[in-house]
C-alpha positions as CSV (number, residue, x, y, z in Angstrom):
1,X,-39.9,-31.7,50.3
2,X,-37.8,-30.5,47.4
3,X,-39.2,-27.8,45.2
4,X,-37.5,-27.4,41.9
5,X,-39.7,-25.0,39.1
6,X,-37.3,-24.4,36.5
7,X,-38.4,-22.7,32.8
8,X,-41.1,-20.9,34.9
9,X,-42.7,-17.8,34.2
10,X,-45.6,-15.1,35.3
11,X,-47.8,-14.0,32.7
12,X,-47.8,-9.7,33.2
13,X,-50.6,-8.6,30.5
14,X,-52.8,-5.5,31.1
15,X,-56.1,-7.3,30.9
16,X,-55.5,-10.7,31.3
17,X,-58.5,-12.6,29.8
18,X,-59.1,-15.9,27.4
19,X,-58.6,-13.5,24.1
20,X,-55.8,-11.6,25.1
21,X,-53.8,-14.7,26.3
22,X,-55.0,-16.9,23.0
23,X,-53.6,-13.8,20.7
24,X,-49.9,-14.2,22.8
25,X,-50.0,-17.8,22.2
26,X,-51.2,-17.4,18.4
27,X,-48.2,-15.2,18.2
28,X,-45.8,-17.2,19.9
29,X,-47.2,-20.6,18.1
30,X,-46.6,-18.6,14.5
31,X,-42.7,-17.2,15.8
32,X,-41.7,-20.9,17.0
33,X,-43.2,-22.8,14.1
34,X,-41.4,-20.9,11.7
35,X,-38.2,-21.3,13.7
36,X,-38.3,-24.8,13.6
37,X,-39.1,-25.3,9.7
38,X,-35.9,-22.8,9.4
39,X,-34.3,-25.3,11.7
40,X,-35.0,-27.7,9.6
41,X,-34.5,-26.7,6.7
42,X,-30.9,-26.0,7.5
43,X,-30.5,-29.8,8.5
44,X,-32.2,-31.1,5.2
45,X,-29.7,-28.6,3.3
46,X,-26.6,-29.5,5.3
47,X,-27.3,-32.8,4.9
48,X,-27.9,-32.4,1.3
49,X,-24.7,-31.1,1.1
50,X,-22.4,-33.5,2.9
51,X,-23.5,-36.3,0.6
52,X,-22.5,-33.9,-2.4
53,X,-18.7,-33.1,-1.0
54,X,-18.4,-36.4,0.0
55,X,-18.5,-37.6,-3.5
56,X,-16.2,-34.9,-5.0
57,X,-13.7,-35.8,-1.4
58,X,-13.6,-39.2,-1.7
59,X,-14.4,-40.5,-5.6
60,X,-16.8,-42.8,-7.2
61,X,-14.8,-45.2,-5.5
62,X,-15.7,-44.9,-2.2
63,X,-19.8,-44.0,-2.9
64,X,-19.9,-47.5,-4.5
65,X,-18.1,-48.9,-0.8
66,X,-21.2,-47.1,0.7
67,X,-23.8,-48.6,-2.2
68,X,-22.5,-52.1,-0.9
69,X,-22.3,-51.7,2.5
70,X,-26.2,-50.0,2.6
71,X,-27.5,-52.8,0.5
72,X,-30.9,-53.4,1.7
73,X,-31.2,-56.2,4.2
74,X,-34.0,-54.9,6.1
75,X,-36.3,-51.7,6.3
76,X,-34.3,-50.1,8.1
77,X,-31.5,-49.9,5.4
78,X,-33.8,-49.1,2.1
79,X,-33.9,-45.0,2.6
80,X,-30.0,-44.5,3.3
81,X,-29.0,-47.5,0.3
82,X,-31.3,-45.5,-1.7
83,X,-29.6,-42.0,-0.8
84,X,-26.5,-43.3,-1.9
85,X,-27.7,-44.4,-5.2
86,X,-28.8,-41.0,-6.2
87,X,-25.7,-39.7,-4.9
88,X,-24.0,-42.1,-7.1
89,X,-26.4,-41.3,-10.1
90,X,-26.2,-37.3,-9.6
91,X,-29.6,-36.9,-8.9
92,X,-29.6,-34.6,-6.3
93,X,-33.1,-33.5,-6.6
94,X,-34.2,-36.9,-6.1
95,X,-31.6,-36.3,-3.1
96,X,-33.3,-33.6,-1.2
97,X,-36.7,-35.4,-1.6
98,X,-35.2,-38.4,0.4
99,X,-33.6,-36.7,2.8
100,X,-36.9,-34.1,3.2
101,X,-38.6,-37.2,3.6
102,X,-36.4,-39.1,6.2
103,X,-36.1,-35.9,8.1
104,X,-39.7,-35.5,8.5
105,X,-40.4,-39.2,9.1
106,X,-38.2,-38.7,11.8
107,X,-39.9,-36.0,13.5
108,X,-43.5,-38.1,13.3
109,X,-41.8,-40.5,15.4
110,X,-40.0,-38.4,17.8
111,X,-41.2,-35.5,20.3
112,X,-37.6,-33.7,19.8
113,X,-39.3,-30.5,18.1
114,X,-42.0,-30.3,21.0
115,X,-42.5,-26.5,22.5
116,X,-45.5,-26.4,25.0
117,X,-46.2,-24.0,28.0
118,X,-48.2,-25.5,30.8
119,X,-50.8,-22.2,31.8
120,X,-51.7,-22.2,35.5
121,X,-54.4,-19.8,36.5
122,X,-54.6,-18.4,40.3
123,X,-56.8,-16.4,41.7
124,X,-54.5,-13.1,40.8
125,X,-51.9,-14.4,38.8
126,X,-51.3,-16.6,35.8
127,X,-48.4,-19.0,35.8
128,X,-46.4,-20.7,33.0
129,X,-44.0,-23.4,32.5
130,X,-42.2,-24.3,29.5
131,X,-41.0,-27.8,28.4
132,X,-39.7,-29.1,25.1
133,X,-36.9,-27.9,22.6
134,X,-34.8,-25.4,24.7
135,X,-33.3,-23.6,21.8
136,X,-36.9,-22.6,21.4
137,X,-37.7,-21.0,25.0
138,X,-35.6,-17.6,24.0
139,X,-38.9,-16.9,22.6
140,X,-40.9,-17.1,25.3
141,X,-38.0,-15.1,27.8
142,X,-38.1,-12.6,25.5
143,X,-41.5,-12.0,25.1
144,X,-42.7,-8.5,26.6
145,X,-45.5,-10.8,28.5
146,X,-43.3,-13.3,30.2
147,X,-41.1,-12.7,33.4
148,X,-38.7,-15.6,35.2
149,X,-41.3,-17.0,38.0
150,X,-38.8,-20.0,38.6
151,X,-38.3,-21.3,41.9
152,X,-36.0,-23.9,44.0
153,X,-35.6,-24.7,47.9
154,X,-32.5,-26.9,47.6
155,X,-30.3,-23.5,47.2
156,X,-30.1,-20.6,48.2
157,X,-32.5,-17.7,46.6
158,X,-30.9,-15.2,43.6
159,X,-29.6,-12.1,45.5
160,X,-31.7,-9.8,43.1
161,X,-34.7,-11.5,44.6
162,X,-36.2,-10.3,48.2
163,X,-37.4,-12.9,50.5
164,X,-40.6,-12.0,50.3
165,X,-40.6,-12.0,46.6
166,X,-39.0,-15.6,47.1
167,X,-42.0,-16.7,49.9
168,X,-44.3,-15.9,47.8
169,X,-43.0,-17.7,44.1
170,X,-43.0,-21.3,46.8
171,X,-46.5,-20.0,47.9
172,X,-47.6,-19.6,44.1
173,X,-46.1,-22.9,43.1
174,X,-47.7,-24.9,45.8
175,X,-50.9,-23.5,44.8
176,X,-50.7,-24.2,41.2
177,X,-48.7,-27.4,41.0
178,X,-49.9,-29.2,44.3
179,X,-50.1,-31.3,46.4
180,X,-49.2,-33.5,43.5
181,X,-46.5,-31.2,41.9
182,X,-47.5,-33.1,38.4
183,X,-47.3,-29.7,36.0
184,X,-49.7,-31.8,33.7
185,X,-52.0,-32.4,36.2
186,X,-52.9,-28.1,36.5
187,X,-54.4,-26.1,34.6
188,X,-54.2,-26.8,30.4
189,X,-51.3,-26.8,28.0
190,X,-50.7,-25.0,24.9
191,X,-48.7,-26.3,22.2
192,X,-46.3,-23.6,20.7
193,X,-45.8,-25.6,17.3
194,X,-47.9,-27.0,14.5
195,X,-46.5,-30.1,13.4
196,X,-49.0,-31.0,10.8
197,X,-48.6,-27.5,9.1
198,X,-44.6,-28.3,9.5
199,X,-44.7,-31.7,7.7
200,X,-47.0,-30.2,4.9
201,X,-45.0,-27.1,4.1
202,X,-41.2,-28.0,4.3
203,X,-40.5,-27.8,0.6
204,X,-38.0,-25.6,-1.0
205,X,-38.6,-22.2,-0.2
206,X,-35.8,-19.9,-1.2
207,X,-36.7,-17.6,1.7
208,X,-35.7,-20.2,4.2
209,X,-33.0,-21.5,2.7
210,X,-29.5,-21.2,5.3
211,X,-25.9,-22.3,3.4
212,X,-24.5,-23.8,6.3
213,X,-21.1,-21.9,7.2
214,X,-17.6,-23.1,5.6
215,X,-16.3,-24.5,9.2
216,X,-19.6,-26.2,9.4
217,X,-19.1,-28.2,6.4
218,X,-15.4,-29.0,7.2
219,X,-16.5,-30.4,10.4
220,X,-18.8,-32.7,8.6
221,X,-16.3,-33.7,6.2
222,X,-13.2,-34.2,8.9
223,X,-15.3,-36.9,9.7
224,X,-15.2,-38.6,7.0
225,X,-11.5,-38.9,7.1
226,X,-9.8,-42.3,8.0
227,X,-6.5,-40.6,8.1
228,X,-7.3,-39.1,11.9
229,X,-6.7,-42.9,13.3
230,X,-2.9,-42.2,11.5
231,X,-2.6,-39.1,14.0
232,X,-0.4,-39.6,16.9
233,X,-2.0,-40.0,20.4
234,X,-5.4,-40.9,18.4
235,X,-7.6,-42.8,21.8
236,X,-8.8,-46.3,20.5
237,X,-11.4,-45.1,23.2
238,X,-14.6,-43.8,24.2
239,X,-13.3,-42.3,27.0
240,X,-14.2,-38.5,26.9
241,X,-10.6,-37.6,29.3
242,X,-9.4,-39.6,26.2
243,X,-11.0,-37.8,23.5
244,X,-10.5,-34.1,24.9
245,X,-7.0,-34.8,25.4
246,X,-6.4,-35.9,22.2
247,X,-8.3,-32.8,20.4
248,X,-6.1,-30.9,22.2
249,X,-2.7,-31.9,21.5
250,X,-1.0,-30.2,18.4
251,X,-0.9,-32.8,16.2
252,X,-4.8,-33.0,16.3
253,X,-4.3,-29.7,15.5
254,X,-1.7,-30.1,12.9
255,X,-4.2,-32.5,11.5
256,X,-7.2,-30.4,10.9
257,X,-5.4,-27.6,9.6
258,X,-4.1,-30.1,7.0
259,X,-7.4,-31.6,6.4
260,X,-9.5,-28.9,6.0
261,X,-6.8,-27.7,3.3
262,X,-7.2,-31.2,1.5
263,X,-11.1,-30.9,1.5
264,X,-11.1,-27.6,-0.1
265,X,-8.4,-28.3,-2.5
266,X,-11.1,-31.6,-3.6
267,X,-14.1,-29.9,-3.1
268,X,-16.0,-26.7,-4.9
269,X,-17.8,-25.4,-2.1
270,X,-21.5,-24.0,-2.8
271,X,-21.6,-20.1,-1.5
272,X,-24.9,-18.9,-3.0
273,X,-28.4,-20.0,-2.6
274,X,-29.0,-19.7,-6.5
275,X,-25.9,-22.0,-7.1
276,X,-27.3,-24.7,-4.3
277,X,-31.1,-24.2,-6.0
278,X,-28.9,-25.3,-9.5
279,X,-27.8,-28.1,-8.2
280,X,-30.6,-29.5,-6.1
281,X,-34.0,-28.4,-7.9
């Protein structure tokens, strides 16, 4: 049978019992949740943001396109028709709020900013695996508490690793996952964010406030352009060979040099949170 334990981990503490663990997972649960609402945050912001260049790159003109081409139809259109409206009005307070909103709608409705460990006990040993949000799991590598326990037969073993070492990780795993191998199934699961204290607490906090960076916002806006279907070689494709060939040919090149010139020459980029809080409080 094929064994694959990837994101796995041995819990090394000094005196491994029920308090010690809970105050490593308090810990962790505290680091991760407040990663995330930065995460967020930095969405909600760079999204306010892209609707507020957009309008200075492209013109009244253009918002109004947007206003027509949003009108509401059906449920799903009313938050983005609305967005536009206040983008069109210059109310971007009322901005952030619908964005803040539609951002954490989303996350009700989706598992994308789930962070658990599945905890394992054996007799002498205390396992771990971690699923969810991967740019999350540097916490848990990192931690003093957690070593790599992973564990595959379909390859060959790390070098740095001794066969015995190796023997005993499938003899651990069989023990703690078996004869099922349904991680759920074993032991009990910690979850490593609060959601509810995420959606109740993401408001503007000029502590967690991150100006996306200049290229960031270019990207965004490049976008945005119609001109890149005017560049030559442009794929009327999905093909990815299509697409990377294309990004790589100099007059892709030539174009985004140009581009990013004609967005900042329209646009009066934001480079201080004080200015942004101006703007959007």
């Amino acid at each position: 049978m094929s064994l694959k334990i990837y994101d796995a981990y041995i819990i090394n503490i000094p005196s491994p019992n029920i308090y010690n663990l809970q105050q490593i997972f308090d810990n962790l649960r505290t680091e991760i949740t407040n990663a995330t609402m930065a995460s967020i945050q930095k969405k909600i912001v760079k999204k306010c943001l892209y609707y507020y260049y957009f309008k200075q790159l492209h013109g009244n003109m253009l918002v109004e396109q947007m206003l027509q081409q949003t009108a509401i139809t059906s449920t799903a259109d009313v938050e983005i028709h609305k967005i536009w409206e206040t983008v069109k009005t210059d109310k971007y307070a009322e901005l952030y709020d619908l964005i803040r909103q539609r951002m954490l709608n989303k996350i009700k409705n989706s598992n994308n900013t789930d962070v658990k460990l599945q905890i394992v006990p054996l007799k002498d040993k205390i396992l771990a695996m971690f699923f969810g949000n991967n740019k999350m799991e540097h916490f848990v590598s990192d931690h003093s508490a957690y070593f790599d326990y992973h564990y595959q037969n379909q390859t060959d073993k790390p070098n740095k690793i001794s066969d015995a070492e190796w023997e005993q990780r499938r003899t651990d795993w069989e023990a703690a996952i078996g004869p099922d191998y349904i991680p759920c199934n074993h032991g009990f699961t910690v979850e490593l964010v609060n959601v509810e204290y995420i959606l109740n607490n993401i408001f503007f906090n000029k502590t967690q406030i991150q100006l996306p960076s200049e290229s960031e916002i270019l990207e965004e806006l490049r976008g945005t352009m119609r001109s890149i279907t005017l560049v030559k070689g442009y794929p009327y494709s999905t093909k990815a060979s299509d697409w990377k060939k294309f990004i790589e040919s100099d007059a892709y090149k030539k174009w985004v040099i140009d581009t990013n010139t004609e967005i900042k020459n329209k646009c009066s980029f934001i480079t201080n949170i004080e200015e942004f809080l101006q703007i959007f409080v």
